[in-house]
Every structure is written in structure tokens, then in C-alpha cells.
Backbone and ligand atoms as CSV (ligand in chain L), in Angstrom:
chain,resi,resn,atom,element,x,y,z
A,1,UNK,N,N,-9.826,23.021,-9.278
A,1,UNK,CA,C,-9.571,21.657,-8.797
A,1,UNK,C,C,-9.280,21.671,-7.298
A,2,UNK,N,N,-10.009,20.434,-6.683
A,2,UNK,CA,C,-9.296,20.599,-5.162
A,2,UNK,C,C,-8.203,20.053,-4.667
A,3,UNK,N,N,-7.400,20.622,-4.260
A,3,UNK,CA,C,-5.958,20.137,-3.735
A,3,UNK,C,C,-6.404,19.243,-2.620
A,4,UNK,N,N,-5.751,18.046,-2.773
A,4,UNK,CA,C,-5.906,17.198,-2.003
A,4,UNK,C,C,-4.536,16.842,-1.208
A,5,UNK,N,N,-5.197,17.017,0.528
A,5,UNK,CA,C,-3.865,16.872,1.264
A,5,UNK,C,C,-3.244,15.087,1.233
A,6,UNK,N,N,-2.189,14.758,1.068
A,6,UNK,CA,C,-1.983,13.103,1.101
A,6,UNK,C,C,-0.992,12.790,2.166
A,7,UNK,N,N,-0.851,14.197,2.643
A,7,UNK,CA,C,0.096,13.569,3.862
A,7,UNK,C,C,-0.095,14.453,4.734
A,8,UNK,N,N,-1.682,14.002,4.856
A,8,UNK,CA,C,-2.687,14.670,6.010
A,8,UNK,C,C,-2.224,13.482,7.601
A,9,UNK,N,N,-2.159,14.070,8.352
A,9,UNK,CA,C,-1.421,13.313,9.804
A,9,UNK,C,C,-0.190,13.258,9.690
A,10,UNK,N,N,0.605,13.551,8.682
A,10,UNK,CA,C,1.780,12.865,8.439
A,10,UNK,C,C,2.890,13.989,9.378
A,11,UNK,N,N,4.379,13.838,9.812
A,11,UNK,CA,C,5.016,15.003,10.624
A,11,UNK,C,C,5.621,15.837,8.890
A,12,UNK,N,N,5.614,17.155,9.443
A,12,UNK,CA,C,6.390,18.373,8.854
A,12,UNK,C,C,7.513,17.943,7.697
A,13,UNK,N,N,8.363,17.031,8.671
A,13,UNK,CA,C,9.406,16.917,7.751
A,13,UNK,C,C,9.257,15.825,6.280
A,14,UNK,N,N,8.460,14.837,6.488
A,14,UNK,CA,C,7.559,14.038,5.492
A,14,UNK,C,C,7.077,15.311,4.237
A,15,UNK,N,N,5.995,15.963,4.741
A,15,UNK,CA,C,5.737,17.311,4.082
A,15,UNK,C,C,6.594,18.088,3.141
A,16,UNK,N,N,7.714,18.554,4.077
A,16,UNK,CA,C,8.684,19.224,3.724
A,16,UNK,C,C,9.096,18.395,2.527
A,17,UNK,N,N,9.489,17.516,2.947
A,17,UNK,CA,C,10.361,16.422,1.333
A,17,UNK,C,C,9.553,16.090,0.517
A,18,UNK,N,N,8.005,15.542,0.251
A,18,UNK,CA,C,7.794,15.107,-0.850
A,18,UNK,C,C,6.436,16.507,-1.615
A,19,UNK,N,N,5.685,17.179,-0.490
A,19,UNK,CA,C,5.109,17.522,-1.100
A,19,UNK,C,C,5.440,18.409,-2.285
A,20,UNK,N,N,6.806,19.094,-2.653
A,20,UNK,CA,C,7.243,19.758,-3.382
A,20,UNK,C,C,7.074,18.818,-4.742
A,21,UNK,N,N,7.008,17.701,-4.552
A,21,UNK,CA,C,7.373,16.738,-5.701
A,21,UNK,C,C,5.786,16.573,-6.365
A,22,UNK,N,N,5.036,16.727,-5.586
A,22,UNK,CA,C,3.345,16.510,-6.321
A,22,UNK,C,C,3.241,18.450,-7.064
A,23,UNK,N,N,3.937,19.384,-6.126
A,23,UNK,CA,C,3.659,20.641,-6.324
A,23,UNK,C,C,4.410,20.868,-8.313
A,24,UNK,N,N,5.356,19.991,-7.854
A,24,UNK,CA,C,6.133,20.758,-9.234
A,24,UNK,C,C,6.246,19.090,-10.386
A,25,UNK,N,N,5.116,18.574,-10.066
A,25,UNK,CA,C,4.967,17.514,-11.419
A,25,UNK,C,C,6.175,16.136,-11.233
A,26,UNK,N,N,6.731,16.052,-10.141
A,26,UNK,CA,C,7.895,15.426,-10.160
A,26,UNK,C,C,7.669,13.963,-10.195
A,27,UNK,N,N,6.545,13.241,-9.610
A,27,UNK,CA,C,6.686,12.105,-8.982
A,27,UNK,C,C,6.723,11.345,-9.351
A,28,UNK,N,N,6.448,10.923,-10.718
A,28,UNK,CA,C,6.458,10.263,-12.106
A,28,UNK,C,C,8.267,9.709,-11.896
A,29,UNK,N,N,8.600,11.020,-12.287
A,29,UNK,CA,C,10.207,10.493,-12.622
A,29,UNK,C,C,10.995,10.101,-10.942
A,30,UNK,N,N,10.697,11.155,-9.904
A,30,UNK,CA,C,10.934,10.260,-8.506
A,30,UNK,C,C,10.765,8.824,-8.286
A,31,UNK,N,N,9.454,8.344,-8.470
A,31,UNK,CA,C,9.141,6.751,-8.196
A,31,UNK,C,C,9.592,6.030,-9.412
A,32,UNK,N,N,9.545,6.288,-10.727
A,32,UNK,CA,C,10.849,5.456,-11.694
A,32,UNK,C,C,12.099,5.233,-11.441
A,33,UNK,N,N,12.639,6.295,-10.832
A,33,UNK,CA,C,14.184,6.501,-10.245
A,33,UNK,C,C,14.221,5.513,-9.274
A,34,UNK,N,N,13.200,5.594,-8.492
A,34,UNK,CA,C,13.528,4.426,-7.295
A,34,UNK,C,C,13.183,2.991,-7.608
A,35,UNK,N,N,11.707,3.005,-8.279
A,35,UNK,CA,C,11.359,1.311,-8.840
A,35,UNK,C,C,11.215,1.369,-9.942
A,36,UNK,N,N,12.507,0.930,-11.163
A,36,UNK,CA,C,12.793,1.119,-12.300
A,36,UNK,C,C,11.703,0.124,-13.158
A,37,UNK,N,N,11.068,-0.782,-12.451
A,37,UNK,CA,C,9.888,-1.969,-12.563
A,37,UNK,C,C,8.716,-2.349,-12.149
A,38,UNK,N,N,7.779,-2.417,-12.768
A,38,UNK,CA,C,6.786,-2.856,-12.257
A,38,UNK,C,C,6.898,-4.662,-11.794
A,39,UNK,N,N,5.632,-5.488,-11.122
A,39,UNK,CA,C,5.740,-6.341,-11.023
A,39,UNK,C,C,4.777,-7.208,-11.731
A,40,UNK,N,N,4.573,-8.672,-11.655
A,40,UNK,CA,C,4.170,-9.181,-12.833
A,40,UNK,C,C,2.982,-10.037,-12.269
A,41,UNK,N,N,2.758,-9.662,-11.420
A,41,UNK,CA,C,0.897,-10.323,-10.057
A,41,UNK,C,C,0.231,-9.729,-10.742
A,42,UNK,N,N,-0.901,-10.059,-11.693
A,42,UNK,CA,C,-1.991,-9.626,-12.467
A,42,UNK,C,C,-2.824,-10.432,-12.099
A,43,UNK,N,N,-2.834,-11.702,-11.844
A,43,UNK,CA,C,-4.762,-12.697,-11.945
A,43,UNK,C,C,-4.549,-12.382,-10.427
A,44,UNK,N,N,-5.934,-12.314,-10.099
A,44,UNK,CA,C,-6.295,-12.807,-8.676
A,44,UNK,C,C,-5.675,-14.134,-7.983
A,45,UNK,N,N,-5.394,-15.057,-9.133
A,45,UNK,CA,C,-4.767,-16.417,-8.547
A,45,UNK,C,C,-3.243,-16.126,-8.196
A,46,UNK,N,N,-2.729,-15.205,-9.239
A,46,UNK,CA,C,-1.294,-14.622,-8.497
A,46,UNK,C,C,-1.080,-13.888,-7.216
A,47,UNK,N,N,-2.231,-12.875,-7.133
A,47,UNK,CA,C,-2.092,-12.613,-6.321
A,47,UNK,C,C,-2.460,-12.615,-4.710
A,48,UNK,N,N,-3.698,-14.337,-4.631
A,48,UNK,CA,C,-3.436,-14.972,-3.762
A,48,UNK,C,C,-2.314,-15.486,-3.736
A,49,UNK,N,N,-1.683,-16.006,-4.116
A,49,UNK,CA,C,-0.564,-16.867,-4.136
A,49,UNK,C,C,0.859,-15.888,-3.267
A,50,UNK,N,N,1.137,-14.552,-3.623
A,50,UNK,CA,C,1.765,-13.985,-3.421
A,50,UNK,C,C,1.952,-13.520,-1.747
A,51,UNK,N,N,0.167,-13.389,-1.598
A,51,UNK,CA,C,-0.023,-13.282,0.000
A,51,UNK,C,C,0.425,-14.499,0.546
A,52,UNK,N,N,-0.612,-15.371,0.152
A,52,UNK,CA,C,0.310,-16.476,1.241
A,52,UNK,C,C,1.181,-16.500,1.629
A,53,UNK,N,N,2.163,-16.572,0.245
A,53,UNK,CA,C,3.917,-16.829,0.393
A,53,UNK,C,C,3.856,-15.445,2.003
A,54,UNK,N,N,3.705,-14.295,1.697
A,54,UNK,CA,C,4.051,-13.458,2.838
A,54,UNK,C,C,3.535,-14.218,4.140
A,55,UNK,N,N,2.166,-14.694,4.236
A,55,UNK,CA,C,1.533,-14.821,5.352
A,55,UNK,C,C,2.580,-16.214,5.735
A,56,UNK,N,N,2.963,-17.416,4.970
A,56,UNK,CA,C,3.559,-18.257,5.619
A,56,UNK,C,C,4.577,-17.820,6.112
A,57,UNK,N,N,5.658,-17.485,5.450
A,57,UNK,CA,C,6.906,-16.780,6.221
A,57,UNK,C,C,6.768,-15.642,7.539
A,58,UNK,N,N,5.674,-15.383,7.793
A,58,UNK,CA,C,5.538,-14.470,8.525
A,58,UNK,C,C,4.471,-14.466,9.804
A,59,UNK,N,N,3.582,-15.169,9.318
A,59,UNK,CA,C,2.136,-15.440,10.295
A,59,UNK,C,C,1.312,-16.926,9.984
A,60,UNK,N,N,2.579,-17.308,9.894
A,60,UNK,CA,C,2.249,-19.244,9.692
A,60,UNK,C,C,1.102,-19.151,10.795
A,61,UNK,N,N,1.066,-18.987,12.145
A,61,UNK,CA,C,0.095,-19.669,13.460
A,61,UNK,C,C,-1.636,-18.632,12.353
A,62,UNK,N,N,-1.710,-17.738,12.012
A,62,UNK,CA,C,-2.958,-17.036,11.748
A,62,UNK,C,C,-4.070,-18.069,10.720
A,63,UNK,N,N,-5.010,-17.390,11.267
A,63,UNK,CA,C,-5.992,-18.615,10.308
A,63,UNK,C,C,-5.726,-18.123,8.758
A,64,UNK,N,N,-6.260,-19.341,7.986
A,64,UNK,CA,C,-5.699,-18.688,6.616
A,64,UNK,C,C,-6.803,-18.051,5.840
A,65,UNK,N,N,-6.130,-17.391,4.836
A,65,UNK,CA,C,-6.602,-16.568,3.864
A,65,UNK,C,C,-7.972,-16.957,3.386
A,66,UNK,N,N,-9.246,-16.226,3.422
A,66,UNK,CA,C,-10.428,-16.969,2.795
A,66,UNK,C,C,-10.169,-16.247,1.297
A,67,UNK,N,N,-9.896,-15.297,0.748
A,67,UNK,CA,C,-9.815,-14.405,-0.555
A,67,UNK,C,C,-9.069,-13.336,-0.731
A,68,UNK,N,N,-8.268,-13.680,-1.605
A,68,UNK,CA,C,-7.183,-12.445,-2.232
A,68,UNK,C,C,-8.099,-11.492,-3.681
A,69,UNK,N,N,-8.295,-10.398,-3.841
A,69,UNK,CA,C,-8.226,-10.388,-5.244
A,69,UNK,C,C,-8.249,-8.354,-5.235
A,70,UNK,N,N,-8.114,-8.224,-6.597
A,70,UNK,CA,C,-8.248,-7.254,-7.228
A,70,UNK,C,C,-9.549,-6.671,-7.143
A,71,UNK,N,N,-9.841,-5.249,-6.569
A,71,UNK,CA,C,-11.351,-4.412,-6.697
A,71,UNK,C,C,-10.876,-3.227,-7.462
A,72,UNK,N,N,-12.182,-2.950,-7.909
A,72,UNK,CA,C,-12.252,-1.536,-8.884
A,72,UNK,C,C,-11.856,-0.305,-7.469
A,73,UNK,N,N,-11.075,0.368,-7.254
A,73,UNK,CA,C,-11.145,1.365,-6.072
A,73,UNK,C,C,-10.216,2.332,-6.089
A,74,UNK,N,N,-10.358,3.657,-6.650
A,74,UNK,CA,C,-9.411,4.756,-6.906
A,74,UNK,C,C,-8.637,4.710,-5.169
A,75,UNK,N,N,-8.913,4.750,-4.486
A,75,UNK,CA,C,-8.156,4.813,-3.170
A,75,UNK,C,C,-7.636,3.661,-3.118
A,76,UNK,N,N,-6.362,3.534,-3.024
A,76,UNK,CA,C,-5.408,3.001,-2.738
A,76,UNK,C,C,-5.288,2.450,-1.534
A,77,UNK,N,N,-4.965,3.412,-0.240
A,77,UNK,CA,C,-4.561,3.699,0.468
A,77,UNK,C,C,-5.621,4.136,1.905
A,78,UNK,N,N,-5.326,3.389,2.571
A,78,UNK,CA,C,-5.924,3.856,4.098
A,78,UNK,C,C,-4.299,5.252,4.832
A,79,UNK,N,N,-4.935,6.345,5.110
A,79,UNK,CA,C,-4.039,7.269,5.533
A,79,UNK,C,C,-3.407,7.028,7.088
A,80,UNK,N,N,-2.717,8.030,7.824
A,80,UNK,CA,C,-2.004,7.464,8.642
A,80,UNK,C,C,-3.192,7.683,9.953
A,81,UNK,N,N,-4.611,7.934,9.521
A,81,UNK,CA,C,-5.363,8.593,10.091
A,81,UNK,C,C,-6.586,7.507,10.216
A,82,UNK,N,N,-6.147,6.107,9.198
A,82,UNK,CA,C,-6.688,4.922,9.563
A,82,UNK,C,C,-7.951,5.014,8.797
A,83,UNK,N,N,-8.392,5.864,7.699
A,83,UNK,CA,C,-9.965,5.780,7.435
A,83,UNK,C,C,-10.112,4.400,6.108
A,84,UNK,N,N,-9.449,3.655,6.241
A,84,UNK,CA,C,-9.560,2.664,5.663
A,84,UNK,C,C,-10.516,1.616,6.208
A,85,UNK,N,N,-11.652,0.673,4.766
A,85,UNK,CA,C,-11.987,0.383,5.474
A,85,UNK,C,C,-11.456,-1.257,5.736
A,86,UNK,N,N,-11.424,-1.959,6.988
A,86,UNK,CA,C,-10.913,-3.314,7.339
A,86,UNK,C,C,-12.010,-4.192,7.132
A,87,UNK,N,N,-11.879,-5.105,6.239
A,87,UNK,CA,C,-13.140,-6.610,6.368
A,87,UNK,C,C,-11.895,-7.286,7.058
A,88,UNK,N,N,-10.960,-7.330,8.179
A,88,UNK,CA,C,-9.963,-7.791,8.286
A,88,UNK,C,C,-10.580,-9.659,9.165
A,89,UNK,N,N,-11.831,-9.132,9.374
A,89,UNK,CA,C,-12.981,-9.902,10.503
A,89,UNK,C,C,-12.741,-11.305,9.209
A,90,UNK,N,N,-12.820,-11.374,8.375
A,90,UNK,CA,C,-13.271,-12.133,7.450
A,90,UNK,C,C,-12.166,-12.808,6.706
A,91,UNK,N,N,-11.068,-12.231,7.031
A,91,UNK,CA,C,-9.882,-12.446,6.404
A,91,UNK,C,C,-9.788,-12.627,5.048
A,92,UNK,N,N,-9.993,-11.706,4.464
A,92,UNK,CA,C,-10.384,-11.416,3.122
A,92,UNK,C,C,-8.870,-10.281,2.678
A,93,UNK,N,N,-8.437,-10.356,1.311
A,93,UNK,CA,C,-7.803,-9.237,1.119
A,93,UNK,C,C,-8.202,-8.540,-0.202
A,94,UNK,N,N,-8.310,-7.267,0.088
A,94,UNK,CA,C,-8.966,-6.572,-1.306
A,94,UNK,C,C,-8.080,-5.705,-1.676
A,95,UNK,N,N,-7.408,-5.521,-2.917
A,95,UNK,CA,C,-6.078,-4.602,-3.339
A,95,UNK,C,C,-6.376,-4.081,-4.747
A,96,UNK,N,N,-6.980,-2.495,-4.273
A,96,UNK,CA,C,-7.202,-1.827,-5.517
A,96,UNK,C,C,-6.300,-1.878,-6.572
A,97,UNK,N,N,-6.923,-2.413,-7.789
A,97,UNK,CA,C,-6.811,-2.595,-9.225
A,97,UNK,C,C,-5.940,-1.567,-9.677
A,98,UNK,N,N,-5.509,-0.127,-9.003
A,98,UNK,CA,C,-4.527,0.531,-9.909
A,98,UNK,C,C,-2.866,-0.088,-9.801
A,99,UNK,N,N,-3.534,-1.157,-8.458
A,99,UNK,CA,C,-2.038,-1.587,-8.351
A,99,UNK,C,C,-1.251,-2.042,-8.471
A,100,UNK,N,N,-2.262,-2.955,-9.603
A,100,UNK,CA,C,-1.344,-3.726,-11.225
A,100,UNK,C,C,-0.437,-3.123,-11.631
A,101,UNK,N,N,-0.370,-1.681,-11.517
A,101,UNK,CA,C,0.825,-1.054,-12.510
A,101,UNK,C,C,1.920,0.020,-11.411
A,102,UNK,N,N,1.876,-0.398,-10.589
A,102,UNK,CA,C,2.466,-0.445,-9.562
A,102,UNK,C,C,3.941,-0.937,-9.076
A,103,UNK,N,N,4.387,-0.200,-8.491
A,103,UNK,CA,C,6.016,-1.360,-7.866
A,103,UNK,C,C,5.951,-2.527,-7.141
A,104,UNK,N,N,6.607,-3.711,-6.980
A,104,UNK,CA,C,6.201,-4.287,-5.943
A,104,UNK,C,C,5.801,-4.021,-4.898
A,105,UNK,N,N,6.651,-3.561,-4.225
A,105,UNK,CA,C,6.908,-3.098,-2.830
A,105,UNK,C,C,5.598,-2.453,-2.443
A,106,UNK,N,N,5.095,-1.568,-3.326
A,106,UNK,CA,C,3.522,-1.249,-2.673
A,106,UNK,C,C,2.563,-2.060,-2.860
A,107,UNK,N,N,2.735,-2.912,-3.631
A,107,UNK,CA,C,1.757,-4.344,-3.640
A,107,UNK,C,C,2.193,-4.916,-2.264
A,108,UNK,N,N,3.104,-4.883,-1.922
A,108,UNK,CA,C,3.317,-6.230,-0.872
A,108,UNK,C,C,3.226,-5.120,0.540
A,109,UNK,N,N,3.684,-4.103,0.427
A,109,UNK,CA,C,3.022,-2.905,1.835
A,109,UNK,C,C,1.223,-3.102,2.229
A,110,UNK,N,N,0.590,-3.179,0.825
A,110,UNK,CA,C,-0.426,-3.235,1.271
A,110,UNK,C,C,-1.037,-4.258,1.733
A,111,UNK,N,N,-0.313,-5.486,0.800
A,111,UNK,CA,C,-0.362,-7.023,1.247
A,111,UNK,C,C,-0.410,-6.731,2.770
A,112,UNK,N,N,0.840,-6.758,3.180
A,112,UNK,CA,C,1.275,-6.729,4.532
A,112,UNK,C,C,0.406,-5.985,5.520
A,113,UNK,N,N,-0.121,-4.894,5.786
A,113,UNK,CA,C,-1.077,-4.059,5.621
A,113,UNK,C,C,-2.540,-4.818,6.326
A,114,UNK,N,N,-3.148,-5.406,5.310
A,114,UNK,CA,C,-4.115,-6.114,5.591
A,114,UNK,C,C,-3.840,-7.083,6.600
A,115,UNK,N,N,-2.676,-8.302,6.427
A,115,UNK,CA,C,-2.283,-9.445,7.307
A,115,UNK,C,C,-2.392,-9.171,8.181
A,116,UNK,N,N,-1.800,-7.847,8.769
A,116,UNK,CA,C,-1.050,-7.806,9.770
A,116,UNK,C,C,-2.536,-7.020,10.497
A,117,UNK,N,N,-3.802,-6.458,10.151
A,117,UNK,CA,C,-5.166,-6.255,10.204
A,117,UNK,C,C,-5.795,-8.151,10.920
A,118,UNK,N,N,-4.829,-9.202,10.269
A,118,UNK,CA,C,-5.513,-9.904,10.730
A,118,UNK,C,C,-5.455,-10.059,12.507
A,119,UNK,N,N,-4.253,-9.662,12.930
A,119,UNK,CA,C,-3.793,-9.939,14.557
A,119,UNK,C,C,-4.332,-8.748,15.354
A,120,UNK,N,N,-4.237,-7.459,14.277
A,120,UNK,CA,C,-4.162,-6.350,15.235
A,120,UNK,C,C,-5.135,-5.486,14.978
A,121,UNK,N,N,-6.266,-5.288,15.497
A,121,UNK,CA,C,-7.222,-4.444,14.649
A,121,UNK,C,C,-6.945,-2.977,14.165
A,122,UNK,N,N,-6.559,-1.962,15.207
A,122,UNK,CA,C,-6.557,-0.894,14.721
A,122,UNK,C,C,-4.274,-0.725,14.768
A,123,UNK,N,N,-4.803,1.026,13.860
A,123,UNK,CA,C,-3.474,0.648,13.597
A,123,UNK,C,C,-2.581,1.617,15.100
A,124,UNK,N,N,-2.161,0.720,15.262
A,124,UNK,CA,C,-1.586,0.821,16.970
A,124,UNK,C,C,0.129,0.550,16.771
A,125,UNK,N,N,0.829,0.685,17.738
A,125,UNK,CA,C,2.582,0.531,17.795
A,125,UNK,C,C,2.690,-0.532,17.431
A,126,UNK,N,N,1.403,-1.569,17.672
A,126,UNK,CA,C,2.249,-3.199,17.737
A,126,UNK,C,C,1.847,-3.319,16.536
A,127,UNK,N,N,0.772,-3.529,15.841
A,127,UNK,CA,C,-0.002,-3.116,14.064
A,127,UNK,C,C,1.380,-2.827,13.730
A,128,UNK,N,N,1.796,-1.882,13.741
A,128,UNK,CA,C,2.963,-1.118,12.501
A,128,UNK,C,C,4.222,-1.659,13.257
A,129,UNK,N,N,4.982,-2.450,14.291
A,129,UNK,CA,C,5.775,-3.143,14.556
A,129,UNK,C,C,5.521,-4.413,13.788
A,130,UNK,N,N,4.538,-4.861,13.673
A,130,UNK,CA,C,3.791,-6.329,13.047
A,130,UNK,C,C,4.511,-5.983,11.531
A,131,UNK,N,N,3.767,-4.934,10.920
A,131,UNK,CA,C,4.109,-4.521,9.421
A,131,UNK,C,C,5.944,-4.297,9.042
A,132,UNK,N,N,6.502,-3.905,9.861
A,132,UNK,CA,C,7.906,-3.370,9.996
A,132,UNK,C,C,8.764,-4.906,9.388
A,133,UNK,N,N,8.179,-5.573,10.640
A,133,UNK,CA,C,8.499,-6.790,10.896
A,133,UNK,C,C,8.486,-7.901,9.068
A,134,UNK,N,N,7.424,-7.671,8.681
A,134,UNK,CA,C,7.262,-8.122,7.489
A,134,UNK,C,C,7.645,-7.861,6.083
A,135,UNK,N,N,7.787,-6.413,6.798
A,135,UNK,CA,C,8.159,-5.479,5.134
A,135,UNK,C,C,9.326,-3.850,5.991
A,136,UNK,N,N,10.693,-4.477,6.517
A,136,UNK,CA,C,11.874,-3.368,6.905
A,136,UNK,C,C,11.064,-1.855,6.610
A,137,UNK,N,N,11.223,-1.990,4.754
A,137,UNK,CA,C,10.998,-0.569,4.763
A,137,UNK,C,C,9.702,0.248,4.600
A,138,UNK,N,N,8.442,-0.635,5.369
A,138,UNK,CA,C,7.285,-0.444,5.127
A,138,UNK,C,C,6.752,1.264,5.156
A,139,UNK,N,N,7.171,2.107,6.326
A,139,UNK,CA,C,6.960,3.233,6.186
A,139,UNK,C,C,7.544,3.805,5.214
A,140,UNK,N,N,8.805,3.600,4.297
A,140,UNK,CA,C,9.372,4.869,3.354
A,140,UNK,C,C,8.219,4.019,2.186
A,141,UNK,N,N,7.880,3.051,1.848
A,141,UNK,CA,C,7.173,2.645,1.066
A,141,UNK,C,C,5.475,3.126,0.845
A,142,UNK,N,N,4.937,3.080,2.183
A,142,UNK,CA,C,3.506,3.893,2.617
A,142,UNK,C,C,3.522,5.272,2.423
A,143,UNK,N,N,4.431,5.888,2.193
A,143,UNK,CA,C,4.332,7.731,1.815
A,143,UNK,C,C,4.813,7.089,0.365
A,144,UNK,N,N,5.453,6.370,-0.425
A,144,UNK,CA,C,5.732,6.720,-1.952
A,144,UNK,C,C,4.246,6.100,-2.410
A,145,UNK,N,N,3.220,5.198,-1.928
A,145,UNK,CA,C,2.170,4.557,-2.079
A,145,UNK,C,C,1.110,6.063,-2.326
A,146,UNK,N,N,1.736,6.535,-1.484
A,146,UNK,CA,C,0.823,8.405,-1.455
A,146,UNK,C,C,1.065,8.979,-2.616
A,147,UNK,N,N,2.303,9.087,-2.448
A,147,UNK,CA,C,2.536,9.576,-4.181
A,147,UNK,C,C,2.287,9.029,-5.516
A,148,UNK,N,N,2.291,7.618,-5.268
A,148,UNK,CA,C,1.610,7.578,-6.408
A,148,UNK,C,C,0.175,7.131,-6.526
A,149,UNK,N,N,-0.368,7.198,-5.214
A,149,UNK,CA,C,-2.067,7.830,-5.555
A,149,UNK,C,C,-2.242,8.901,-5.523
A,150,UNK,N,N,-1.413,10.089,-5.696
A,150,UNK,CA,C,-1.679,11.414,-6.325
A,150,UNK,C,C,-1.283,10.969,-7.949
A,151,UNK,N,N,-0.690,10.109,-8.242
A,151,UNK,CA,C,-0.271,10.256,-9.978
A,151,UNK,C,C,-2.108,8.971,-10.374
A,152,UNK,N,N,-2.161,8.143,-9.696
A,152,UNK,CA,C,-3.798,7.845,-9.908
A,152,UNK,C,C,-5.098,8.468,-10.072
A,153,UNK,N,N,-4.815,9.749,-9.518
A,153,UNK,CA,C,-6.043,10.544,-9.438
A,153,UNK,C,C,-6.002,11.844,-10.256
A,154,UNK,N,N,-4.800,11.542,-11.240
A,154,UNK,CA,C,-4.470,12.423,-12.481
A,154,UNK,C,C,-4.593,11.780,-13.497
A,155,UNK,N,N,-5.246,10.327,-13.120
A,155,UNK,CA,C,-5.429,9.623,-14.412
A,155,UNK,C,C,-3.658,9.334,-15.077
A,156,UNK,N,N,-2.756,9.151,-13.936
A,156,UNK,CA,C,-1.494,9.285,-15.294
A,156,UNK,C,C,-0.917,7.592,-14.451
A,157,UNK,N,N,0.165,7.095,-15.583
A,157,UNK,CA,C,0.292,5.950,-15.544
A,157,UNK,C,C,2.018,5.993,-15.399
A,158,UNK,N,N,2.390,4.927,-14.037
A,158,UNK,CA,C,3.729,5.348,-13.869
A,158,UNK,C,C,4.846,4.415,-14.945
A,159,UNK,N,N,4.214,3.038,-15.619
A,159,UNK,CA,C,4.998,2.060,-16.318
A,159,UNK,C,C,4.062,2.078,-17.855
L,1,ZN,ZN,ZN,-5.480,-0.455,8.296
């Protein structure tokens, strides 16, 4: 099997703390410990609805949302290395389907994520000041989003 790096760009000490947790089977019971719940955004109509709510409180002046919804897409996650790809041009939001079973908080990181794609194209100081801004603990949330697209690509289910 190929070991896949997930906290490829990421600094040492990131490394140091979680990769032990993919090494020795942990992350299952790590990310339960922290989000004892999943959340309850399943239709596409919820989970337009959910963006908005973020985008009004947050980026009322931005043009609005043309489409929220759910895609079939084992990747989760654009890395800190940006190979994600942005329709951000279109203002569209697309939020892979594993992330129904998911914590909030990485539903709404990635929410946030995209929005914040709408002002800033690439991901730059002011991009991830934009995201900060919307979601405090957006970075400790974007590395547990890692971890549990390593428990996605084991086929294993965290709720
Ligand atoms: Zn991005």
C-alpha cells in the first residue's frame, strides 16, 4: 500500500503530533474525543442554506451564492500546498459527499474555505486571515479535516 503523506507542506511540529495517530490506528477515537457529533446538513437545500447563513454574517457586500451542493469526491481537502481545484470564478460551492458524516466544524472550514476563494484567489496571508476571521479555529480544524481524510481512504466511518 502507498503511504500517503497528509501533512505534506505542513511544519515538523504538526508532523510530530498527529502523524503518530494515523501510524498507530488512533484517529478514529482522537476525532470522537474531540467532536462527540456529527451534524445534521444532508440535502443540498441544507446545505445551501448553511453557507449563506456563514456568507451573510461574514461577507454580506460579496455577490451571492449561485450553488451549494454535495459531489461524489474522495478528496476532501485542498492541502496547504493549494492543489485544490477553485470554480471560485463562478461562485459555486462543491463539498465532497464524505462530509455528511463528518463534524461540523469541517463542514463549515470548508464552507469557509471556498467563500473566502470568493475575495481572494489564491491561498495568500489575507485568504487565511479572511478564513480565521470566519471560523477562530480554522487551522486546528484543517489538519483534523486531514485526519479524517486518512480515515476516508480506509473506507472507515467516524459516526
Ligand atoms: Zn483553496
Amino acid at each position: 500500500m502507498t503511504k500517503i503523506d497528509y501533512f505534506q507542506g505542513y511544519p515538523q511540529n504538526i508532523r510530530d503530533q498527529f502523524e503518530p495517530l494515523i501510524k498507530n490506528g488512533e484517529v478514529r477515537s482522537y476525532l470522537l474525543n474531540k467532536y462527540p457529533i456529527g451534524h445534521q446538513i444532508n440535502s443540498d437545500k441544507q446545505l445551501y442554506e448553511y453557507a449563506n447563513k456563514l456568507k451573510q454574517s461574514f461577507m454580506k457586500k460579496s455577490p451571492p451564492i449561485t450553488k451549494v451542493k454535495y459531489v461524489k469526491q474522495k478528496n476532501l481537502i485542498f492541502t496547504a500546498l493549494g492543489d485544490h481545484t477553485s470554480i471560485s470564478g463562478k461562485h459555486e460551492i462543491r463539498i465532497a459527499v464524505c462530509l455528511k458524516n463528518a463534524p461540523e466544524e469541517m463542514l463549515q472550514m470548508l464552507v469557509v474555505h471556498e467563500l473566502a476563494h470568493f475575495q481572494e484567489k489564491d491561498h495568500t496571508r489575507a485568504f487565511y486571515n479572511l478564513c480565521v476571521h470566519m471560523q477562530p479555529d480554522y487551522c486546528d480544524v484543517e489538519v483534523d479535516t486531514l485526519l479524517y481524510q486518512s480515515m476516508v481512504d480506509q473506507d472507515e466511518k467516524l459516526y
